[in-house]
C-alpha positions as CSV (number, residue, x, y, z in Angstrom):
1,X,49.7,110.3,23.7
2,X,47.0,112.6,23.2
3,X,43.6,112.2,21.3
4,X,45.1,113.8,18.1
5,X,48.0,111.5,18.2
6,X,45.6,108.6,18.5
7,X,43.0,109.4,15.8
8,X,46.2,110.3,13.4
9,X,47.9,106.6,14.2
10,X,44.0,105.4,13.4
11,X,43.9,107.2,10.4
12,X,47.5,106.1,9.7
13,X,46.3,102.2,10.5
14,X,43.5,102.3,8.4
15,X,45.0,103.6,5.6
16,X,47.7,101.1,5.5
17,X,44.7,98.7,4.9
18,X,43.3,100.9,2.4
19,X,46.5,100.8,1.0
20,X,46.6,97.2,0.5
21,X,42.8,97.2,-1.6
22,X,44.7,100.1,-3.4
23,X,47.8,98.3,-4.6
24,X,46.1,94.9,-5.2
25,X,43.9,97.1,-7.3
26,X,46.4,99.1,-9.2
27,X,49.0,95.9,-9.5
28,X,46.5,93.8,-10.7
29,X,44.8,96.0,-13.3
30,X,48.4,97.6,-14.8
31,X,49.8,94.2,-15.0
32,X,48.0,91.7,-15.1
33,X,45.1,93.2,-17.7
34,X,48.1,95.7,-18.7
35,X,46.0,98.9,-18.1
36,X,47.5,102.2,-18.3
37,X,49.2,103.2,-15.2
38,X,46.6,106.4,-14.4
39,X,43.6,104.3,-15.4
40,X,44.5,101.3,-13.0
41,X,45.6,104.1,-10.2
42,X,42.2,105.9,-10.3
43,X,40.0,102.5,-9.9
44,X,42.5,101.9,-7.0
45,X,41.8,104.7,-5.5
46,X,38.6,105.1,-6.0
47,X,38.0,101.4,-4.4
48,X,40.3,102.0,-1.6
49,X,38.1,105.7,-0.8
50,X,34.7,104.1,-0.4
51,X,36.0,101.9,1.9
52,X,38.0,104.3,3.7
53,X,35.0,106.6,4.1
54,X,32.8,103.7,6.4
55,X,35.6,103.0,8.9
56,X,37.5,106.6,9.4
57,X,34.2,108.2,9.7
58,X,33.5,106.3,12.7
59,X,37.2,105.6,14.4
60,X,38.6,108.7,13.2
61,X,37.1,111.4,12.5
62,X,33.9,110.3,14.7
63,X,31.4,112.1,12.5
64,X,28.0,110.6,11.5
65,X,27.9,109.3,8.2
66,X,25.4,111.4,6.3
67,X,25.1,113.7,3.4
68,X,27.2,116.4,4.7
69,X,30.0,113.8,5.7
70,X,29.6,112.3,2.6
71,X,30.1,116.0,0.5
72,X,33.4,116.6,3.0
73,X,34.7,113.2,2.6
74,X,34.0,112.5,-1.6
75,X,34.8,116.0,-2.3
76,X,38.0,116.2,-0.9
77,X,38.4,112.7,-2.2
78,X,38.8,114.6,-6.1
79,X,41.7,116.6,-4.4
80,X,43.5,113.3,-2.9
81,X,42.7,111.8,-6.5
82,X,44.1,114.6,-8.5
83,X,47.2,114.5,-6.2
84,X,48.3,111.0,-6.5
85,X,47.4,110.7,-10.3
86,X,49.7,113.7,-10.6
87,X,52.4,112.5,-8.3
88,X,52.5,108.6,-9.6
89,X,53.1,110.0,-13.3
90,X,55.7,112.6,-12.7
91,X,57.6,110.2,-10.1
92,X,56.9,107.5,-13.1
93,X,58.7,110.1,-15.4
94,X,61.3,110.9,-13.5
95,X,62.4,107.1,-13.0
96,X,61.1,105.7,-16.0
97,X,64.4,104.4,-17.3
98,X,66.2,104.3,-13.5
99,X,65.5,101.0,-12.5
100,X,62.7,98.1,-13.5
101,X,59.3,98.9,-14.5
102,X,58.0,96.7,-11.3
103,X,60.1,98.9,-9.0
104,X,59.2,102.1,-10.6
105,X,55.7,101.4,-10.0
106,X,55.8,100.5,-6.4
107,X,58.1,103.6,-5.9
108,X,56.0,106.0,-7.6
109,X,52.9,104.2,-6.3
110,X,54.6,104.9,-2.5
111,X,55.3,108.4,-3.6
112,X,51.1,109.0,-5.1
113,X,49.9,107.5,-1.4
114,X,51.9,109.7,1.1
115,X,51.6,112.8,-0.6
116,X,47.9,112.6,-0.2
117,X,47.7,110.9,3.0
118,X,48.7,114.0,5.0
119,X,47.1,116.6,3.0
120,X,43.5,114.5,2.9
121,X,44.1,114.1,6.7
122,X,44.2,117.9,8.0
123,X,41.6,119.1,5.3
124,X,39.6,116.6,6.3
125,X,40.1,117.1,10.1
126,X,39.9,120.6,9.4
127,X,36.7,120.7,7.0
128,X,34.8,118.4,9.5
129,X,35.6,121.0,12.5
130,X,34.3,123.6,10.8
131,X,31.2,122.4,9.2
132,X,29.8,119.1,10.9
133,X,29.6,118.6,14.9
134,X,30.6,115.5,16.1
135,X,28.3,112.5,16.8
């Protein structure tokens, strides 16, 4: 395995924690406080991101955690937000009257993470390479 494999299987690690803050999040706030499903997805989000910026900065991307980092990271964070807000309600849509309200959530809450998952990845990795050495 080389090192790309092994800081994309971090990343992937990682994010299935980040996942779990993100989910709790979302679940809690739709239905349990019954917040709307875009609202209780961004505060998901959002909670999961600052999280995820302190540990991949250091076991994945290896980067010091500064200003510059910070731009990279948050600013491509909008992009990752935009993404899933716009792939949770249009998978929503499409499934709305498929199956359970429960179950379209947790599908189109699947769909809103991967999406973004590879595209924050490589414009990350690739953003980072261009613009900020390595610690």
């Amino acid at each position: 395995m080389n090192l790309e494999q092994k800081k994309l299987i971090r990343y992937l690690l990682i994010s299935i924690f980040i996942t779990l803050i993100d989910l709790g999040v979302v679940y809690i706030l739709r239905f349990a406080f019954d917040q709307n499903l875009v609202f209780s997805n961004t505060i998901g989000v959002i909670t999961g991101c600052v999280v995820q910026y302190f540990l991949t900065m250091r076991h994945v991307f290896e980067r010091e955690k500064n200003s510059l980092s910070a731009i990279i990271f948050f600013g491509t964070f909008f992009v990752g937000l935009l993404l899933a807000d716009v792939t949770i309600y249009v998978v929503h849509e499409l499934l709305d009257t498929t199956f359970s309200e429960k179950l379209v959530f947790l599908i189109s809450k699947g769909f809103s993470m991967v999406v973004p998952f590879f595209v924050l990845y490589y414009l990350r990795r690739y953003l980072y390479d261009r613009f900020q050495p390595r610690s």
